[in-house]
N, C-alpha and C positions, 0 to 999 in steps of 0.2 A: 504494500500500500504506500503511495506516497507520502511523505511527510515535511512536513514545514519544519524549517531550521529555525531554532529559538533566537530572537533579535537579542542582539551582547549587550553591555552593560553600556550605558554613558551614550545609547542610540550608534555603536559603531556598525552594526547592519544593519541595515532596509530588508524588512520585509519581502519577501522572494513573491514574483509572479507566480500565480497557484496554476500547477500541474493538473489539466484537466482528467479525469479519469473513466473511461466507459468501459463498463463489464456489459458483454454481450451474450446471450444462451446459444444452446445450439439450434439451431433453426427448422429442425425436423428433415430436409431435404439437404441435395450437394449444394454448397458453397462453393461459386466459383466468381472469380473478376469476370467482368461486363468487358468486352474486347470491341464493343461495337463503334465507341469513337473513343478520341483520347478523351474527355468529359466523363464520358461512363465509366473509362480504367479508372480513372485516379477517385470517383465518386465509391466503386466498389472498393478499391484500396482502403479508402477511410472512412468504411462505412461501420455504426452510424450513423455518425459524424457527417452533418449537409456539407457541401463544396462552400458555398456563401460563410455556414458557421466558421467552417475555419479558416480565410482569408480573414474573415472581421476578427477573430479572436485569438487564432494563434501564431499565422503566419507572421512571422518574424517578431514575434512577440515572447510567446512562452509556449512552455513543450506540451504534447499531446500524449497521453499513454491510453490504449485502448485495448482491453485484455479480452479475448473471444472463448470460447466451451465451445467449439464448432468441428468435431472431429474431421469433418471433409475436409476442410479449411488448411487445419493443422496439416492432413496429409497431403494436402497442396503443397504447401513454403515446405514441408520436405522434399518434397520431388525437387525444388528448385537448384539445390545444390547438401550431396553428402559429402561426408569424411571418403567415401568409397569413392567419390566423382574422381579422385586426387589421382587415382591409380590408374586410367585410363588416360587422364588428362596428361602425365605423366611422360607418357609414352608416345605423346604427339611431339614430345619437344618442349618442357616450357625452362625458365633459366632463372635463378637464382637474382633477387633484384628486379629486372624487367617484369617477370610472373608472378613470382611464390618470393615472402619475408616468412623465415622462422626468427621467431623473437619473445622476448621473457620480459616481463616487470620485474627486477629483482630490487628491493630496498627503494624503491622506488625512483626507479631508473630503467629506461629501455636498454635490456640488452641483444644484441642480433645477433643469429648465430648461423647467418649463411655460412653455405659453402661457394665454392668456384666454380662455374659452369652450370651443365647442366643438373637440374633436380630430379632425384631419382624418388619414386616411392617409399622404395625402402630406408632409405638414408632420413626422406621427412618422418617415418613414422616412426625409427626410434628416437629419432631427437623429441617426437610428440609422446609419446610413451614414457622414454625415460629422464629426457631433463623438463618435460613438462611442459614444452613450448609451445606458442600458438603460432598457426599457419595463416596466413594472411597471403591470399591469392586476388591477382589483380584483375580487374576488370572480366568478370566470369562468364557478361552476355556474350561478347568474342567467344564463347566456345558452346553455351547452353541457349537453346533458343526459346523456351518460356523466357529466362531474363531478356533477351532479346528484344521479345515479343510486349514486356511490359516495360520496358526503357525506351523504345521506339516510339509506346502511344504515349510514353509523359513527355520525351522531349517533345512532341508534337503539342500535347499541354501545356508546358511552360517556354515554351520556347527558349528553350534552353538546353543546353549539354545533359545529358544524366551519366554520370556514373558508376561501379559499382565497385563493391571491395566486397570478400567474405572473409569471416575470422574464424578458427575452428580453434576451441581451446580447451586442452581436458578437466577435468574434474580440477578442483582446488587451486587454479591457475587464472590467471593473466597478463593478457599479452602488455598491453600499454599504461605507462601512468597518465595521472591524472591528463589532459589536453583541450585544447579547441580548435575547434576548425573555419577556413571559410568561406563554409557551403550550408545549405540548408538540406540536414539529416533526416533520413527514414530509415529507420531500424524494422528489419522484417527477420521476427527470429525460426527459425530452420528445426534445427533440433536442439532438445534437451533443453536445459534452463541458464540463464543468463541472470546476473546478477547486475543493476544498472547504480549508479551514483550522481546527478546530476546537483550541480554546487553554486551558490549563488553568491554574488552576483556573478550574472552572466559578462560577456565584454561586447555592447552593444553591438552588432554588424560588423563584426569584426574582419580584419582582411586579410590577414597573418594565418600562413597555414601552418598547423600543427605546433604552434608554438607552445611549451613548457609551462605550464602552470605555477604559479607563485608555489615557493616550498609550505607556503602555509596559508590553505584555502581555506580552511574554517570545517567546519560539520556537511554534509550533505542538506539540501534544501529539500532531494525528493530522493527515496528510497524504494526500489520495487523490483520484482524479480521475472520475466519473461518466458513465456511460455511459445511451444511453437505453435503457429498463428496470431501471436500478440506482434500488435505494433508501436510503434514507437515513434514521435517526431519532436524534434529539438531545434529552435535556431542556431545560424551562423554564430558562433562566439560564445555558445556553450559549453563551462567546461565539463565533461565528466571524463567516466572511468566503469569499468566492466570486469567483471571477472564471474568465473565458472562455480559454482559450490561443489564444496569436497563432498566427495559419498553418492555422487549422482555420476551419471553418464558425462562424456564432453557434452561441449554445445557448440553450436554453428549457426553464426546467424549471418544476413547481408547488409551492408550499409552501402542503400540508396540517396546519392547525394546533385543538388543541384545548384543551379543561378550563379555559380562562381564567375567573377567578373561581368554582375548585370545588375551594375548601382545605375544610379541617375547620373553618379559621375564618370561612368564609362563610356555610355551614351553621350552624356555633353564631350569629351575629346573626342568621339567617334564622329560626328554631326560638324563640329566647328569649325575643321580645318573644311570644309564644302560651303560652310555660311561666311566663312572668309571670305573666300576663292568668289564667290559669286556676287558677293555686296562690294569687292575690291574694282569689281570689273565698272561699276556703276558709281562708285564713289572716289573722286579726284585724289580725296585728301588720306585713304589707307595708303593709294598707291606712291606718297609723296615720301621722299628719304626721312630717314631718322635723324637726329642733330650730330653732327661733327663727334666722333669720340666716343659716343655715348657707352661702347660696348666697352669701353680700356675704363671707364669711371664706375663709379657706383650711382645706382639708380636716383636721378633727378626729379624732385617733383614734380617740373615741366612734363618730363615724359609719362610719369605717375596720373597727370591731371587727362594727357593724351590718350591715354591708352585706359583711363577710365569712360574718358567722351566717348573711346569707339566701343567700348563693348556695352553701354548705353544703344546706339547706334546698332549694333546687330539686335541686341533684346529686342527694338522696335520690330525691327524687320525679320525675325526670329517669330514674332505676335501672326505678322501675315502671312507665314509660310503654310502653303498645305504641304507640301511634301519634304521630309527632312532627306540627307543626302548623306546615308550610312558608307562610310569609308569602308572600315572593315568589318564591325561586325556582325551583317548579314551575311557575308558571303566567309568568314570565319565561321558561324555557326555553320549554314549550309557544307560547306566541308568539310567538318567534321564528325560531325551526327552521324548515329545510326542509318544505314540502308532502311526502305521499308520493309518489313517483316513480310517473308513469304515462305511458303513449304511445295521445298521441289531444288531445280538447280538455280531458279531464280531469273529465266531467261524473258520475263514477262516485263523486268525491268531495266533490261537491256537491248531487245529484238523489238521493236515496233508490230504489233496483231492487228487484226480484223482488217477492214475497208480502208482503203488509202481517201483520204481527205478531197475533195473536190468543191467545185464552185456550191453544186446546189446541195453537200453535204449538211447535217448538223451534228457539230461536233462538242463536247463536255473535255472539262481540265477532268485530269485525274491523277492523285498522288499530290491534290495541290498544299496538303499541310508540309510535303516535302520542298516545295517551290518557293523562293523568294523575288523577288521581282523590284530589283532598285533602279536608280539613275545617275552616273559618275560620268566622271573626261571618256574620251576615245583613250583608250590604252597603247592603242596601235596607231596614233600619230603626237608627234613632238612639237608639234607647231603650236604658234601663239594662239591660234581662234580656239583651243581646246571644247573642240565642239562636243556637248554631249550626247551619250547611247543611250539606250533603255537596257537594261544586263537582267539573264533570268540565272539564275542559281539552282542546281538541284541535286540532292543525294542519292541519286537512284543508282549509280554508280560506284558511289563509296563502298570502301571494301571493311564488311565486320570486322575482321582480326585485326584491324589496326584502331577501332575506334579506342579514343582516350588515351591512346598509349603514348603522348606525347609527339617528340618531333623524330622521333627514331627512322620515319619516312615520310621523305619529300610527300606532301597531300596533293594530289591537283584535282584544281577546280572545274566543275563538271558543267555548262551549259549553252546561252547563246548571249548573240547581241542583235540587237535592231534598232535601226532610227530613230530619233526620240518620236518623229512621226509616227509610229507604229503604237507610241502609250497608248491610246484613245481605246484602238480593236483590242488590244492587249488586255486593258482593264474591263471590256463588255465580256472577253470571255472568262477574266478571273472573276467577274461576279454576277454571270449568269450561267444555272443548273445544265442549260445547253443552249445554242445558240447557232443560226444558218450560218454559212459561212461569207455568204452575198450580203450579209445585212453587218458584218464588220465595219468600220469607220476607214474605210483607204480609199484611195482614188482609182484605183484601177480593178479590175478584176484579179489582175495577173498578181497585182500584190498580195490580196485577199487569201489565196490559192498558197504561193509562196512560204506566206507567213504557217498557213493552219500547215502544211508540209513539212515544214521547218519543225514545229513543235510535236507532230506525228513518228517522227525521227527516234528522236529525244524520247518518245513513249510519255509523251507529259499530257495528248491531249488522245481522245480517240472517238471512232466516228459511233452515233446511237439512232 
């Protein structure tokens, strides 16, 4: 059960934000996730729990713990990943670092206790057996396709990365000390029982990944212990800690984590350096030199008072924009996200099917939670008119086994480019359920034809 941490003498703590709590029965029937839009997955993920409750009440606020008696359920999030998956997985190749941490809490401190190369089964199970250590395998959709399957529909809900990690840690052990992260956590525990400790105060939105917790955090705020099918969510900048209870089974569970680098202030550097570029072209005085020196001196409040006037100056014009002009991170998301989840070799989202596209066709986007669709320079000329294109983005291409894993390989970016003339038919088909192809916004027939070809190619749009 959770518990509130008693406030210290002389008011040295504040009062902790209260740990929601839902105990759920078993439901009489199977328990399964809603797969039928990303809305449904994440609603079944936290259900009771309405979608709307918890944006207004927990999301980035304080944690949610939801304990279920739902035997289907339970034998769900175990199918997702066992102790046993290791042994197979194993033998695909995975390596020391890049895949799979074996590591110990000892006095409280992380100790790691990789080896070199590659990771053998047997080698993780006795270091798991005998010095007690916990297995921390990386990114596990890359290989199990239910996590696939449910990381694919939230990134397409928050638009955002999802990531995953599983920890597997025997009886009377734990892997990590006390920590915080900064990403917003979903704890979905797998097997056996989990011990959880969350400590307050939290480190609001914090942005520092895995950084050390002070040697002296106080009491635990919230105390409670994890069952398979309980779930768990915590903000960015919570610290806790986890460990396994002696006299039981290991445990395994997943940490589903998102939003990492998706403040208000990533967005404003992503957007400004294009609200320059475009109020520059129109306004005499951005384009006008800086004072003599100014970069060999320490800052002037001339230039202080200037460079307040302009970003005055953009705010205005920042007010009338309808469309912002994302540098990178659209087309950063789009390349690295999940493929869309499919069962077979996948060629549906590579090979273009059914009716090739024509004048008196009507054709429907499809796969468009996967599609981004911005507006930047021509990338493919250096000249001064830096004319703009319309760029479409899309992950139909992305390869799973590299999602999340960093820069380890080169990523390339998967789609098209068209005239900025082209937004107008672009946007009738990205927001009509289907649409002729003659009643597009272009002046020609031949463009009309062109364009829907173009994106038939690509498997983004298809004829109904």
């Amino acid at each position: 059960m959770p518990k509130k941490a008693k406030p210290a003498e002389h008011g040295e703590e504040e009062e902790p934000l209260p740990c929601k709590q839902v105990k759920v029965e078993a439901a009489g029937g199977p328990s399964t996730l809603n797969f039928d839009s990303p809305s449904g997955l994440f609603q079944s993920l936290i259900s009771p729990i309405k979608t709307e409750t918890f944006f207004q009440e927990f999301w980035e606020q304080k944690p949610l713990l939801i304990q279920r008696d739902d035997p289907a359920l339970a034998a769900y999030y175990q199918s997702l990943f066992r102790l046993t998956d290791l042994k197979s997985l194993c033998s695909r190749g995975m390596y020391y670092g890049r895949d799979v941490n074996v590591c110990r809490c000892i006095n409280g401190k992380k100790k790691v206790l990789n080896k070199d190369g590659k990771a053998h089964f047997l080698q993780l199970r006795k270091d798991f057996d005998q010095k007690r250590a916990t297995i921390q395998f990386h990114q596990p959709q890359r290989f199990k396709d239910e996590l696939w399957r449910i990381q694919e529909k939230l990134e397409c809900f928050f638009g955002s990365l999802v990531g995953s990690n599983v920890y597997i840690t025997p009886a009377g052990s734990q892997g990590l000390p006390p920590h915080y992260d900064d990403v917003e956590v979903f704890i979905l525990q797998l097997e056996g029982e989990k011990h959880w400790r969350l400590y307050h105060p939290t480190v609001p939105l914090a942005r520092e990944y895995s950084v050390e917790a002070e040697d002296r955090i106080g009491r635990p705020a919230h105390e409670f212990t994890l069952k398979p099918g309980d779930l768990l969510y915590f903000p960015r900048g919570t610290i806790h800690q986890a460990d396994t209870p002696p006299g039981l089974a290991h445990s395994t569970h997943v940490t589903i984590s998102t939003y990492q680098n998706s403040s208000w202030g990533d967005i404003l550097l992503d957007t400004i350096s294009g609200l320059v570029f475009d109020t520059a072209k129109e306004d005499v005085a951005l384009r006008a030199g800086i004072p003599r020196q100014l970069l060999l001196v320490e800052t002037i409040p001339f230039a202080t008072r200037k460079l307040s006037g302009f970003l005055r100056t953009l705010a205005d014009r920042l007010e009338g924009t309808k469309e912002l002009l994302s540098s990178d991170m659209k087309k950063d998301f789009i390349m690295h996200r999940l493929p869309p989840y499919c069962v077979g070799d996948g060629t549906e989202l590579s090979t273009p099917g059914g009716k090739l596209p024509r004048l008196d066709s009507i054709v429907r986007l499809q796969f468009k939670d996967h599609i981004v669709l911005t507006v930047g320079p021509d990338q493919d000329h250096s000249d001064e008119t830096h004319e703009k294109m319309v760029y479409i983005y899309h992950s139909l291409k992305n390869r799973r086994e590299t999602h999340m894993m960093g820069n380890e390989e080169e990523t390339e970016s998967h789609g098209l480019r068209f005239p900025l003339s082209h937004m107008n038919a672009l946007k009738q088909i990205w927001n009509s359920s289907a649409i002729s192809v003659k009643d597009l916004k272009l002046p020609s027939d031949e463009e009309k034809e062109s364009l829907v070809l173009s994106l038939w190619t690509e498997c983004l749009i298809q004829v109904v």
